[in-house]
Biopython code that builds the backbone (N, CA, C, O; Angstrom):
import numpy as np
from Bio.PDB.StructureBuilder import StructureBuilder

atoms = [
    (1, "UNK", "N", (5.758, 5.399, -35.244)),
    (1, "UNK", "CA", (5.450, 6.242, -34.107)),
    (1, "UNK", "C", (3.945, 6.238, -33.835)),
    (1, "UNK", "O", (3.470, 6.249, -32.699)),
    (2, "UNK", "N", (3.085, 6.220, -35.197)),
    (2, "UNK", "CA", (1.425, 6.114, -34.969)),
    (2, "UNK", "C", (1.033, 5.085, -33.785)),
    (2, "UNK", "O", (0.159, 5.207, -32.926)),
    (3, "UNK", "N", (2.030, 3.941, -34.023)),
    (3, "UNK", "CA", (1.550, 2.470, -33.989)),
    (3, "UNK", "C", (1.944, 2.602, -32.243)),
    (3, "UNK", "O", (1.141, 2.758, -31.323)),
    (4, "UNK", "N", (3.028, 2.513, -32.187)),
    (4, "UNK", "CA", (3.492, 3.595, -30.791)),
    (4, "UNK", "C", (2.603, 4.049, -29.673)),
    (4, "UNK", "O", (2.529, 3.825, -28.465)),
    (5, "UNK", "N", (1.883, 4.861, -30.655)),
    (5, "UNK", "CA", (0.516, 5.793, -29.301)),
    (5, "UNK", "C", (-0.465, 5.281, -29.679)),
    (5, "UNK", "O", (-1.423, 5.546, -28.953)),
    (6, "UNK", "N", (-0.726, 4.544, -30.639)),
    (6, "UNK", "CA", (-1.820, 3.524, -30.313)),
    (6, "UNK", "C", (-1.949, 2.717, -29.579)),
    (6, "UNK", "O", (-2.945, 2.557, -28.873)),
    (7, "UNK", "N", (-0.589, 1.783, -29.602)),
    (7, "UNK", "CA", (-0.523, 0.994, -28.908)),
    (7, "UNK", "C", (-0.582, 1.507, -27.418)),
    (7, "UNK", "O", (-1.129, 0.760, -26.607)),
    (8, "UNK", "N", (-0.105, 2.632, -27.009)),
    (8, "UNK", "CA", (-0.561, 3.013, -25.702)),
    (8, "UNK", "C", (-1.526, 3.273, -25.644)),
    (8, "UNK", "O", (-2.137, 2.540, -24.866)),
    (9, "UNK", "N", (-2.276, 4.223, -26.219)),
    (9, "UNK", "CA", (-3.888, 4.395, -25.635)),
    (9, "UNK", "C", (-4.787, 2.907, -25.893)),
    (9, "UNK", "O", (-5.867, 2.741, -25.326)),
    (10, "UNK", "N", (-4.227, 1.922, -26.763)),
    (10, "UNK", "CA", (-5.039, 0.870, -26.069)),
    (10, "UNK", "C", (-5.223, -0.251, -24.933)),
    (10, "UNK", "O", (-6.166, -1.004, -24.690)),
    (11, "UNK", "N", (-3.887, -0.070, -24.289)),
    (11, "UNK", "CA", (-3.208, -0.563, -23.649)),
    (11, "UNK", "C", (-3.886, 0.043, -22.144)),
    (11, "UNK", "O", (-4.291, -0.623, -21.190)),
    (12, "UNK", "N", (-3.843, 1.787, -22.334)),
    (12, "UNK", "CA", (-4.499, 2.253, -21.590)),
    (12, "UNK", "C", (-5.900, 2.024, -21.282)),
    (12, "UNK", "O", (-6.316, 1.800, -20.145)),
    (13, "UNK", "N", (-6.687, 2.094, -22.437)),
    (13, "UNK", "CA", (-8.029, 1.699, -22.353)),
    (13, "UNK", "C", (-8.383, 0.456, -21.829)),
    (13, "UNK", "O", (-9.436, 0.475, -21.190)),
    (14, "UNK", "N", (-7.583, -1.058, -21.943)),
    (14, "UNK", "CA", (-7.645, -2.078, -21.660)),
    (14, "UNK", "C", (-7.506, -2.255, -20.197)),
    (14, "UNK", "O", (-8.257, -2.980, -19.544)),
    (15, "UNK", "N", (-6.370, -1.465, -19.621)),
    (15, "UNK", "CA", (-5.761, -1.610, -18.025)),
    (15, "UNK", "C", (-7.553, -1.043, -17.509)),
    (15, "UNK", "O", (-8.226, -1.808, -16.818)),
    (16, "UNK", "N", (-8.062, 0.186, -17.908)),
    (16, "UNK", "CA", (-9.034, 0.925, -17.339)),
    (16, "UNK", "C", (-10.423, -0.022, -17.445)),
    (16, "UNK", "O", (-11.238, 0.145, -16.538)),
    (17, "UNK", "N", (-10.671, -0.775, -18.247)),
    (17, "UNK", "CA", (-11.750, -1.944, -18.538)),
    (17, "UNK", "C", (-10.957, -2.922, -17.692)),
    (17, "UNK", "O", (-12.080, -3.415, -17.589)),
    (18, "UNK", "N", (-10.471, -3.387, -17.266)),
    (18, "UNK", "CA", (-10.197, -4.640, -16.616)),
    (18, "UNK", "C", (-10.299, -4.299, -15.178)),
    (18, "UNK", "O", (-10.280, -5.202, -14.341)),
    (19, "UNK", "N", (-10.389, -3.249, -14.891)),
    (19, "UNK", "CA", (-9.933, -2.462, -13.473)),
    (19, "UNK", "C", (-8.901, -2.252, -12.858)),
    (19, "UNK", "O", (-8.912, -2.117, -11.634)),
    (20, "UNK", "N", (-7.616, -2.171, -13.703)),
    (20, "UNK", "CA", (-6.812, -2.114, -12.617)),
    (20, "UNK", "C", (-6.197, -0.475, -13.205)),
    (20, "UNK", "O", (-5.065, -0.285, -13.650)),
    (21, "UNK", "N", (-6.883, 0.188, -13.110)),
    (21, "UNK", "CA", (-6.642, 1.611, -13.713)),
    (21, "UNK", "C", (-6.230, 2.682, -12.091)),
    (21, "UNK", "O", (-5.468, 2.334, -11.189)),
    (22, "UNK", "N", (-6.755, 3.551, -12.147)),
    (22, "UNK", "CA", (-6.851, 4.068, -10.842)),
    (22, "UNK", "C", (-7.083, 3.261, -9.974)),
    (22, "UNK", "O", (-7.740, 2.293, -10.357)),
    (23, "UNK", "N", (-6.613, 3.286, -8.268)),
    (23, "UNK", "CA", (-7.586, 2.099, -7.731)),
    (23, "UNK", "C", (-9.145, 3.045, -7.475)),
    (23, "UNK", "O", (-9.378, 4.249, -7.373)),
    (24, "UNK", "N", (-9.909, 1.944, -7.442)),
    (24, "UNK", "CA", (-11.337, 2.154, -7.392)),
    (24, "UNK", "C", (-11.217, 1.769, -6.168)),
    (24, "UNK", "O", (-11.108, 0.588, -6.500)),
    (25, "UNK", "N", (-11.137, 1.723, -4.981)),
    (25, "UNK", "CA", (-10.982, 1.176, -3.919)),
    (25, "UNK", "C", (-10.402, 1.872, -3.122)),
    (25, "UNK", "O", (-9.178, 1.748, -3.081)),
    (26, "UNK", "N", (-11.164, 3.004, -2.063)),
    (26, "UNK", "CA", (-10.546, 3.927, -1.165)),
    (26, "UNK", "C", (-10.059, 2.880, -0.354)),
    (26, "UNK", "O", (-10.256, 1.679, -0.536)),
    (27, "UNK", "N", (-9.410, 3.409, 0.551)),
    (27, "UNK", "CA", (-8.942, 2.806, 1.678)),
    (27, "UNK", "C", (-10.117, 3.522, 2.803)),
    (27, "UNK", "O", (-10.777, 4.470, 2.375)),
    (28, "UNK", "N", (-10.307, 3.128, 3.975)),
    (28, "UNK", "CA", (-11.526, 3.013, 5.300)),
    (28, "UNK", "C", (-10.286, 3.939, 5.763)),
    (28, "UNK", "O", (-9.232, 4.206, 5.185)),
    (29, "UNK", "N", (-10.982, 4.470, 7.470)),
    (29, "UNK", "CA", (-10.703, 5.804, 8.117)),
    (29, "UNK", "C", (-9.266, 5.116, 8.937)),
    (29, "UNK", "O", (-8.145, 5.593, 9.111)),
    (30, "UNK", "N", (-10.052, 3.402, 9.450)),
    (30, "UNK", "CA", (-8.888, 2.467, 10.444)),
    (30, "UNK", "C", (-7.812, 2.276, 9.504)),
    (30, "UNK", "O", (-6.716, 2.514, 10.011)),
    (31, "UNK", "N", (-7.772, 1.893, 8.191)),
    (31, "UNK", "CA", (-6.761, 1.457, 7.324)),
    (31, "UNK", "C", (-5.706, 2.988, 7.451)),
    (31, "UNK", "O", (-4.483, 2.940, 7.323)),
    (32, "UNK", "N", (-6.338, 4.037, 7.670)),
    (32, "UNK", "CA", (-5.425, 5.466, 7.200)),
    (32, "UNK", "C", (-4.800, 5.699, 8.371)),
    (32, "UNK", "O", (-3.617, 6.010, 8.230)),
    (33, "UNK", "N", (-5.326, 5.640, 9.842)),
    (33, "UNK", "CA", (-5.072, 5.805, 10.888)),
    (33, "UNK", "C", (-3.464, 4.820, 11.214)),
    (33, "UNK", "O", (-2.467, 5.270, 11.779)),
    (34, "UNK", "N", (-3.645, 3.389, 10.652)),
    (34, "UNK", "CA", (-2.635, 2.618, 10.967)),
    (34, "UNK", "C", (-1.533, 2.904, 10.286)),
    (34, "UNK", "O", (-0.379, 2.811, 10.704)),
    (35, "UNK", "N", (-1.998, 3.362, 8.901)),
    (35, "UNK", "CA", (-0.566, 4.105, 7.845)),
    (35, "UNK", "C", (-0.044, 5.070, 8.590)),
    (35, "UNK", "O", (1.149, 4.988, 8.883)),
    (36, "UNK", "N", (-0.800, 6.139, 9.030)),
    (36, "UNK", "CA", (-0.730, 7.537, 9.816)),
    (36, "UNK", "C", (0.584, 6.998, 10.555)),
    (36, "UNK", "O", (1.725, 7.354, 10.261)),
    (37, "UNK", "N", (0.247, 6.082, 11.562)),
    (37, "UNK", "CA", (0.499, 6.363, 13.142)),
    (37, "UNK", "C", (1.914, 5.465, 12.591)),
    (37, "UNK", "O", (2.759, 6.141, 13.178)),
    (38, "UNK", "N", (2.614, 4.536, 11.952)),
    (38, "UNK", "CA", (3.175, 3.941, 11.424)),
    (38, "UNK", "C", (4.121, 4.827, 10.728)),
    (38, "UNK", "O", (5.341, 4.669, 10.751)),
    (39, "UNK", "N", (3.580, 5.646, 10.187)),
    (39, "UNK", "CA", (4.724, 6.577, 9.317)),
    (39, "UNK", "C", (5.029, 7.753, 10.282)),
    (39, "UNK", "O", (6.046, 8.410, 10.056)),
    (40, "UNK", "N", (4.108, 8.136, 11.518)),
    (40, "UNK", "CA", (4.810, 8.544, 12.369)),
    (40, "UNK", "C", (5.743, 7.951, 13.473)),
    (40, "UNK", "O", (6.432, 8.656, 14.211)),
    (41, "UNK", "N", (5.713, 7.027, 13.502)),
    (41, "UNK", "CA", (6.484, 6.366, 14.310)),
    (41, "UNK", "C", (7.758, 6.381, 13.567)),
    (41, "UNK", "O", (8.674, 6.854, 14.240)),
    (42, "UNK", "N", (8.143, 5.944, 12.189)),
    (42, "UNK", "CA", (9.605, 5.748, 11.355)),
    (42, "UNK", "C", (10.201, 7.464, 11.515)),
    (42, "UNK", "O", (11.404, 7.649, 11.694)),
    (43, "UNK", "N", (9.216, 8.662, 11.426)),
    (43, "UNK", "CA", (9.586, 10.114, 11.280)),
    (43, "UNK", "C", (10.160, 10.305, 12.625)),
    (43, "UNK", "O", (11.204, 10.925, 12.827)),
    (44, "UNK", "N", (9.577, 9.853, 13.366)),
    (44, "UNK", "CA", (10.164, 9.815, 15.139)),
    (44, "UNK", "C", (11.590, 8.994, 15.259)),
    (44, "UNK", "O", (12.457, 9.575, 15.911)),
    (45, "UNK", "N", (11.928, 7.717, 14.706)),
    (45, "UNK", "CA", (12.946, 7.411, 14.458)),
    (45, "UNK", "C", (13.876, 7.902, 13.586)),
    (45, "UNK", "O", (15.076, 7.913, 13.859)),
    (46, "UNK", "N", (13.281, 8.432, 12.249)),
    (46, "UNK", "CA", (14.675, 9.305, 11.198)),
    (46, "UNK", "C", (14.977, 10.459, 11.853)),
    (46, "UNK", "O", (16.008, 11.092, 11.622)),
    (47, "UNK", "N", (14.051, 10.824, 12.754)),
    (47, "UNK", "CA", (14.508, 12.367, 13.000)),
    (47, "UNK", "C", (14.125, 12.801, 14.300)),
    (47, "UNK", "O", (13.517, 13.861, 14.448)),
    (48, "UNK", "N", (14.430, 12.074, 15.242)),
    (48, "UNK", "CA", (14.128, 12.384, 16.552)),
    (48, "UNK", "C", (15.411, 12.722, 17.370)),
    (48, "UNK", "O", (15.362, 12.972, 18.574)),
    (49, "UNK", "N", (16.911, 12.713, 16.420)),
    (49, "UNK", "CA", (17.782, 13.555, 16.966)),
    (49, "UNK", "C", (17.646, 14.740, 17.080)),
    (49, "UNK", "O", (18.558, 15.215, 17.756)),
    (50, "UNK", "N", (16.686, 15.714, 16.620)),
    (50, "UNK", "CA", (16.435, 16.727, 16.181)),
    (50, "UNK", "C", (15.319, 17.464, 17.131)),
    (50, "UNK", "O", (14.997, 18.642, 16.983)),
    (51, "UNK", "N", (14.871, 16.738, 17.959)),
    (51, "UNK", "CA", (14.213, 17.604, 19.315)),
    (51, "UNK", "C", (15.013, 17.299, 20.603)),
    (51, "UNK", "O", (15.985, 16.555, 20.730)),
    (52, "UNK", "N", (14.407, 18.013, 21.481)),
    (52, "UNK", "CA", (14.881, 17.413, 23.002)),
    (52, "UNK", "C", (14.552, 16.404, 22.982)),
    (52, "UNK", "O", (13.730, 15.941, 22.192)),
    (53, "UNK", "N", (15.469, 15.466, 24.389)),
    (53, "UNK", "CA", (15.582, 14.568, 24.940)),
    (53, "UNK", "C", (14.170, 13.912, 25.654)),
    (53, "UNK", "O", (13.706, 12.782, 25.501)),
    (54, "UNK", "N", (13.806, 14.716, 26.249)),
    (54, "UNK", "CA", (12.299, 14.741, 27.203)),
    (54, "UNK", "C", (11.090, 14.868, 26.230)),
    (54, "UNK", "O", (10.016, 14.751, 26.819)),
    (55, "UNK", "N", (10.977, 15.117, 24.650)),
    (55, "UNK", "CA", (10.444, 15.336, 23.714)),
    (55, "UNK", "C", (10.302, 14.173, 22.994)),
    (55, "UNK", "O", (9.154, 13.742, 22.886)),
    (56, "UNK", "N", (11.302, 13.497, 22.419)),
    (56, "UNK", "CA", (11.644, 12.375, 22.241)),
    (56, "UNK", "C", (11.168, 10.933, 22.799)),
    (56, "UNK", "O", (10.723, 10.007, 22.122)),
    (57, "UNK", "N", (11.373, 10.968, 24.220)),
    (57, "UNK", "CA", (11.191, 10.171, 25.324)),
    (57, "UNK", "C", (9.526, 10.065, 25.402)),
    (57, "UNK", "O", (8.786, 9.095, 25.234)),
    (58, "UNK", "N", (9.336, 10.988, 25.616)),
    (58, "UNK", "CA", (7.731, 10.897, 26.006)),
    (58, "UNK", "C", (6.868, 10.889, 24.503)),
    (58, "UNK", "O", (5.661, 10.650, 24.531)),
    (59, "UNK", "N", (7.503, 11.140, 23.314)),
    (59, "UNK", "CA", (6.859, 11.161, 22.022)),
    (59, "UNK", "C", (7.115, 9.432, 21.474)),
    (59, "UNK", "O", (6.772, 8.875, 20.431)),
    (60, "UNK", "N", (7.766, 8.989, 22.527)),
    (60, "UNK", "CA", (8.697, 7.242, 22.337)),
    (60, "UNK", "C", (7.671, 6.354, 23.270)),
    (60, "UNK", "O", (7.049, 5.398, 22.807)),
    (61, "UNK", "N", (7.593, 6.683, 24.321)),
    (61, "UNK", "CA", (6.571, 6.175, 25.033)),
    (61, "UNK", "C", (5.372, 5.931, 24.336)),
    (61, "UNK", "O", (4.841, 4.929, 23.858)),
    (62, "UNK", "N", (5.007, 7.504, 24.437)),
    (62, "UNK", "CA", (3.417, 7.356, 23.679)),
    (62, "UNK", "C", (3.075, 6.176, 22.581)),
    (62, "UNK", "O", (2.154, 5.369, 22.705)),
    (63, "UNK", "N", (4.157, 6.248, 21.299)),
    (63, "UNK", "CA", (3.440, 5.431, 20.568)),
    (63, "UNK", "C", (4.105, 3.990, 20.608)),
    (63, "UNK", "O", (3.655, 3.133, 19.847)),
    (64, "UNK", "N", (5.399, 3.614, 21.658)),
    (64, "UNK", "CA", (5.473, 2.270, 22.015)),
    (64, "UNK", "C", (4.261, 1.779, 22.982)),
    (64, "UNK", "O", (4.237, 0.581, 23.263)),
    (65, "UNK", "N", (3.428, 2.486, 23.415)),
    (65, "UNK", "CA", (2.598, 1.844, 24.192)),
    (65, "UNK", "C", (1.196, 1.564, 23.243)),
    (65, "UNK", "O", (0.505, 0.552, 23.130)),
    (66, "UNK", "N", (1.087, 2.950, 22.602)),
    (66, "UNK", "CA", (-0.113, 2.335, 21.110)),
    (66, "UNK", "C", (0.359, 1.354, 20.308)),
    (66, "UNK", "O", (-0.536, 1.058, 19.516)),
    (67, "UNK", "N", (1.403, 0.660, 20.115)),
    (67, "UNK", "CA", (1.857, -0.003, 18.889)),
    (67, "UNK", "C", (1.527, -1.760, 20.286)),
    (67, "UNK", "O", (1.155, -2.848, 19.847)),
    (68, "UNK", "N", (1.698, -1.598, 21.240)),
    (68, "UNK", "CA", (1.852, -2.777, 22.262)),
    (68, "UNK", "C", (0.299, -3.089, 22.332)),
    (68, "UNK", "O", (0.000, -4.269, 22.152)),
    (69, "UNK", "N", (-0.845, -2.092, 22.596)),
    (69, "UNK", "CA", (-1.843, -2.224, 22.957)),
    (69, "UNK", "C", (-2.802, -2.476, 21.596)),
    (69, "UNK", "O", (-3.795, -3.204, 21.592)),
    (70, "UNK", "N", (-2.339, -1.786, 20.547)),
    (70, "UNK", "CA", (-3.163, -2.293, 19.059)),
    (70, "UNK", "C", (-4.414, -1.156, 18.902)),
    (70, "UNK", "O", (-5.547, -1.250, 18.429)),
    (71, "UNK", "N", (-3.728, -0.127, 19.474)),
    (71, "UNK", "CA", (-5.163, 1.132, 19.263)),
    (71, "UNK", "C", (-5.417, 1.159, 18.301)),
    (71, "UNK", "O", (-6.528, 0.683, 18.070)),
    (72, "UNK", "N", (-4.407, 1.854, 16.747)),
    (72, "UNK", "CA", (-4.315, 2.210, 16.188)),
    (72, "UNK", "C", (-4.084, 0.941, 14.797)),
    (72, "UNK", "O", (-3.658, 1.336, 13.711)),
    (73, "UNK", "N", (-4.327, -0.126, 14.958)),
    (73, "UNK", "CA", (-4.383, -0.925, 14.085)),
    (73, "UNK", "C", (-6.042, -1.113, 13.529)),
    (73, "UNK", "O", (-7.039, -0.781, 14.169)),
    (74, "UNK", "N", (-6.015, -1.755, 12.125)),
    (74, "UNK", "CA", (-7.277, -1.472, 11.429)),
    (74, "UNK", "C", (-8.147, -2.833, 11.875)),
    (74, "UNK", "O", (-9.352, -2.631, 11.726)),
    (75, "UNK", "N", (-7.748, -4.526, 12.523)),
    (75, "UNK", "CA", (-8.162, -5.221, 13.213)),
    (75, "UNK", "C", (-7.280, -5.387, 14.576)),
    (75, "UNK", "O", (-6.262, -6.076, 14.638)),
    (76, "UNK", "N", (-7.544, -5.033, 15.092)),
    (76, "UNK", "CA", (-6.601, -5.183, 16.504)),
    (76, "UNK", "C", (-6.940, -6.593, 17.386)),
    (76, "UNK", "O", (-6.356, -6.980, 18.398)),
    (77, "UNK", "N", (-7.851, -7.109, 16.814)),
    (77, "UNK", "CA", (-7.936, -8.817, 16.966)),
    (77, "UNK", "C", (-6.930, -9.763, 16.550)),
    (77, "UNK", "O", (-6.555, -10.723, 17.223)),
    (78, "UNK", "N", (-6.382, -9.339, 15.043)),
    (78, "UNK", "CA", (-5.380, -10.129, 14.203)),
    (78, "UNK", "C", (-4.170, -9.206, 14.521)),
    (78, "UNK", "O", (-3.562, -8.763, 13.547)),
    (79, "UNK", "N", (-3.724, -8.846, 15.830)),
    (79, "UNK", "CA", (-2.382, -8.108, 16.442)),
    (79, "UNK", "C", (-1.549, -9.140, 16.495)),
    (79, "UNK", "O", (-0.365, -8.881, 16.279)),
    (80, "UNK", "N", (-1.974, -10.739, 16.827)),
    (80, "UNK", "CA", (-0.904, -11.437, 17.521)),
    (80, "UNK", "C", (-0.651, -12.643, 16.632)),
    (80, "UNK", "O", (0.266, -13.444, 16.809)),
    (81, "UNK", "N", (-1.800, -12.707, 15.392)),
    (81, "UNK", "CA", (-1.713, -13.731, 14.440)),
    (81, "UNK", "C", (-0.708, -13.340, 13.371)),
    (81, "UNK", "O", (-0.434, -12.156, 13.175)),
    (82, "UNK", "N", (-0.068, -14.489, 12.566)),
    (82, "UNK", "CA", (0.431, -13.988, 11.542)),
    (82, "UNK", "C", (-0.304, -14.255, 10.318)),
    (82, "UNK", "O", (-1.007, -15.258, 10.198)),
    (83, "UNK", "N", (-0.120, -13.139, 9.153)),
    (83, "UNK", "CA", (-1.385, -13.215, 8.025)),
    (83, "UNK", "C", (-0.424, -14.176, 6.766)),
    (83, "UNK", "O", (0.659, -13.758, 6.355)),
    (84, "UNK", "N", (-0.998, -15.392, 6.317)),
    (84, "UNK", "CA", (-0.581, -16.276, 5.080)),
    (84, "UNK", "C", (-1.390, -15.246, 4.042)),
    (84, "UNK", "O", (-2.619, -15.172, 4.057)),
    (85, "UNK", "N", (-0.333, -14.255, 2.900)),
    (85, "UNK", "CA", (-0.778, -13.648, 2.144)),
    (85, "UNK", "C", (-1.838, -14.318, 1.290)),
    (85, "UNK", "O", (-2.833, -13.728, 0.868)),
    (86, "UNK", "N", (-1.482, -15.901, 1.012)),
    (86, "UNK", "CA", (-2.454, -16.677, 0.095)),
    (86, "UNK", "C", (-3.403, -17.039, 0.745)),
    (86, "UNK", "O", (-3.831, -17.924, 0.004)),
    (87, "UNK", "N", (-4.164, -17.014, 1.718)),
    (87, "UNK", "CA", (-5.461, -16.929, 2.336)),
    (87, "UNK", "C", (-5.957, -15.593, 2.234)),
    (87, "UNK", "O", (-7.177, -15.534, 2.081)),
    (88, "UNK", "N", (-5.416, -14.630, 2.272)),
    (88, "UNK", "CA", (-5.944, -12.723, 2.791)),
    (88, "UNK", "C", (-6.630, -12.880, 1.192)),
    (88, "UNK", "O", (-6.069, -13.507, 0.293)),
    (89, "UNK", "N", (-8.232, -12.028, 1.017)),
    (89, "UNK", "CA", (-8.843, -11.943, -0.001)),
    (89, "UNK", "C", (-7.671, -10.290, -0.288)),
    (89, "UNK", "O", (-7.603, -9.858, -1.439)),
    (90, "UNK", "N", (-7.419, -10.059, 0.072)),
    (90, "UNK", "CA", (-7.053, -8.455, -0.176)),
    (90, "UNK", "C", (-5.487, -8.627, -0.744)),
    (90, "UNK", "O", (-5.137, -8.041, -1.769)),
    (91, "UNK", "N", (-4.678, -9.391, -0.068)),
    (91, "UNK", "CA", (-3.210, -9.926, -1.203)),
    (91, "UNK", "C", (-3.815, -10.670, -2.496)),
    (91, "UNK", "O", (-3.642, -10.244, -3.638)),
    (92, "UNK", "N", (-4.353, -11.526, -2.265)),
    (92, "UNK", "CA", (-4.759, -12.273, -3.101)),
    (92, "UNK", "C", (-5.408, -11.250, -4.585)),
    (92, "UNK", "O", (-4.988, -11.466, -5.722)),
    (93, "UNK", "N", (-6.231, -10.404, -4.345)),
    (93, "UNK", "CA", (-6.537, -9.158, -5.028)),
    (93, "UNK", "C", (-5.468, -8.441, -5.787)),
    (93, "UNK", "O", (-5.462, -8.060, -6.957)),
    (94, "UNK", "N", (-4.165, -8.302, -4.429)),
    (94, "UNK", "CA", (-3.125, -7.154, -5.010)),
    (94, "UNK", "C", (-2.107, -8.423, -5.514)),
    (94, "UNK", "O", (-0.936, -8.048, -5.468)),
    (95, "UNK", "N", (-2.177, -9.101, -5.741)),
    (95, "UNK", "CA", (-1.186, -10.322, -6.816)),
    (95, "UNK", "C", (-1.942, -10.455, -8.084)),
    (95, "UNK", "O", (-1.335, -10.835, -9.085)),
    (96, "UNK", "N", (-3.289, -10.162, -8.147)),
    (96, "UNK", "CA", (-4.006, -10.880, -9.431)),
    (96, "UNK", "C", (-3.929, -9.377, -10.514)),
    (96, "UNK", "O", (-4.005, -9.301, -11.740)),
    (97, "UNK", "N", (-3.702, -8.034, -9.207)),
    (97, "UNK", "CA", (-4.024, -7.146, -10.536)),
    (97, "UNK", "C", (-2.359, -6.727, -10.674)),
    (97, "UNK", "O", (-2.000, -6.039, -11.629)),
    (98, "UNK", "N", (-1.577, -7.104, -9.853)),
    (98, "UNK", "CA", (-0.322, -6.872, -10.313)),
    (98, "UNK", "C", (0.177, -7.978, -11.778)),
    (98, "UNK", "O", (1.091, -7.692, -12.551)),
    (99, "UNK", "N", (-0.690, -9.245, -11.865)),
    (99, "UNK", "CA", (-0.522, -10.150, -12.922)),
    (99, "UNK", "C", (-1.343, -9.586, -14.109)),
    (99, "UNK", "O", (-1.279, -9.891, -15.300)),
    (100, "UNK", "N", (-2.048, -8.779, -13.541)),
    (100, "UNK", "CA", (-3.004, -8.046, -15.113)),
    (100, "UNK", "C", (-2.035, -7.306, -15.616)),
    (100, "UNK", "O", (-1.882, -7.474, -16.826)),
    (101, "UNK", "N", (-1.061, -6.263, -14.930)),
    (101, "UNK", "CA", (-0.994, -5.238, -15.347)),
    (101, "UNK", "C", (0.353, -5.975, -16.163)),
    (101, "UNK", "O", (0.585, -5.676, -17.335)),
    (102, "UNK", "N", (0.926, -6.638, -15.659)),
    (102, "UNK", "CA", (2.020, -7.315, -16.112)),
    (102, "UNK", "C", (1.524, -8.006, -17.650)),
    (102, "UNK", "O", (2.194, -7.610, -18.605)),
    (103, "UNK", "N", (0.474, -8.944, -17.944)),
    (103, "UNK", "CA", (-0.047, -8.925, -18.789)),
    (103, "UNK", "C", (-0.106, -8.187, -20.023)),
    (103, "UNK", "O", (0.385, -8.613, -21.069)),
    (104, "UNK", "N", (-0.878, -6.761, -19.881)),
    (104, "UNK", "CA", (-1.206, -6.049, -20.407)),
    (104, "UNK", "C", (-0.050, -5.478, -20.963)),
    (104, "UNK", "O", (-0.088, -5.110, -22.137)),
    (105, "UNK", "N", (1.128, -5.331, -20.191)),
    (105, "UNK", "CA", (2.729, -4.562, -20.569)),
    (105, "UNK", "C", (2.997, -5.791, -21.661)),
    (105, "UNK", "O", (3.313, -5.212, -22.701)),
    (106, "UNK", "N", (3.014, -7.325, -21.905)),
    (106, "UNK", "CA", (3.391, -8.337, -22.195)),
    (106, "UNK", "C", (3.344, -8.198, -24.010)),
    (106, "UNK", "O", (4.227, -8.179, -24.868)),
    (107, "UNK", "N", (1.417, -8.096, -24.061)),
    (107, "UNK", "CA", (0.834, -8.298, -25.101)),
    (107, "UNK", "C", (1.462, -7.618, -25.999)),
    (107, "UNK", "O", (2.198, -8.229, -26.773)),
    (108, "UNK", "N", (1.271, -5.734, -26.137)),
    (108, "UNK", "CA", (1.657, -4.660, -26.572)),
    (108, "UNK", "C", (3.199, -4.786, -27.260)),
    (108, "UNK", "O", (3.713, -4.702, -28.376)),
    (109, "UNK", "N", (3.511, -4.987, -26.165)),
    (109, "UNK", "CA", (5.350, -5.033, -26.550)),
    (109, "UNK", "C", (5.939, -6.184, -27.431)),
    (109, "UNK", "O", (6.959, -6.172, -28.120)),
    (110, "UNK", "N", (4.885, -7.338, -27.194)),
    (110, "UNK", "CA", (5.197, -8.408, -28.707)),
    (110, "UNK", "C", (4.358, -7.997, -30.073)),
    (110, "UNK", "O", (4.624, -8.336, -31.226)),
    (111, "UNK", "N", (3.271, -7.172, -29.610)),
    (111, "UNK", "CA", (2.648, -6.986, -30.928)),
    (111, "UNK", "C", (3.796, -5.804, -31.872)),
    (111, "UNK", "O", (3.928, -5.785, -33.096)),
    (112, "UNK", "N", (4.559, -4.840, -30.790)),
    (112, "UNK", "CA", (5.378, -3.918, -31.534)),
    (112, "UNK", "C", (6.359, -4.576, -31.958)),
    (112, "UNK", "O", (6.704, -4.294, -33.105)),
    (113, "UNK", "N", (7.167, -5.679, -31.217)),
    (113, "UNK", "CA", (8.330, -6.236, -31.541)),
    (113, "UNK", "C", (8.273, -7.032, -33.337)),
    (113, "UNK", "O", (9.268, -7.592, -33.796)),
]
sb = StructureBuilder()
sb.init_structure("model")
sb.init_model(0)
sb.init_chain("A")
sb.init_seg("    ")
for serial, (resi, resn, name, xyz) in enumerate(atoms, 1):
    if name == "N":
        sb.init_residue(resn, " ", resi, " ")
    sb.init_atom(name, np.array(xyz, "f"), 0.0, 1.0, " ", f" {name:<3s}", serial, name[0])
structure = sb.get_structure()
């Protein structure tokens, strides 16, 4: 059992030295805005039986016409391109620390085995 919570708190300590601990990496105001307006748009679809008709309609409009025009996107230049994850520095980022963390689960669990 010692070996157990050792092995986690070093495991822990290791994920936190390599960086992939907390992210260290806020997200920008455009990146939150596009989550925002995005997760309001799906809440407008799960549950837009649930107001009026004329409520609905004009709450449907509104953000089919922001989602057409690219207000609310974080490059609204790259609206019409499609993104190759293996070019984007930022996938490329979220694959290398998803391979750390995978790693790190790897080592531990053969050293207990």
């Amino acid at each position: 059992m010692v070996v157990m919570v050792l092995v986690g708190v070093f495991r822990d300590q290791v994920t936190v030295l390599l960086g992939g601990g907390p992210s260290t990496k806020k997200p920008g105001l455009k990146a939150i805005r596009e989550t925002r307006i995005l997760a309001r748009g799906a809440t407008l679809r799960n549950y837009g039986n649930h107001i009026p008709l004329t409520s609905f309609t004009s709450r449907k409009n509104f953000l089919s016409n922001a989602y057409k025009k690219g207000e609310y996107l974080k490059n609204p230049a790259m609206m019409n391109q499609t993104v190759n994850p293996m070019t984007d520095p930022a996938g490329m980022e979220m694959m290398m620390e998803g391979m750390k963390k995978n790693f790190l689960m790897i080592i531990p669990q053969t050293i207990i085995m």
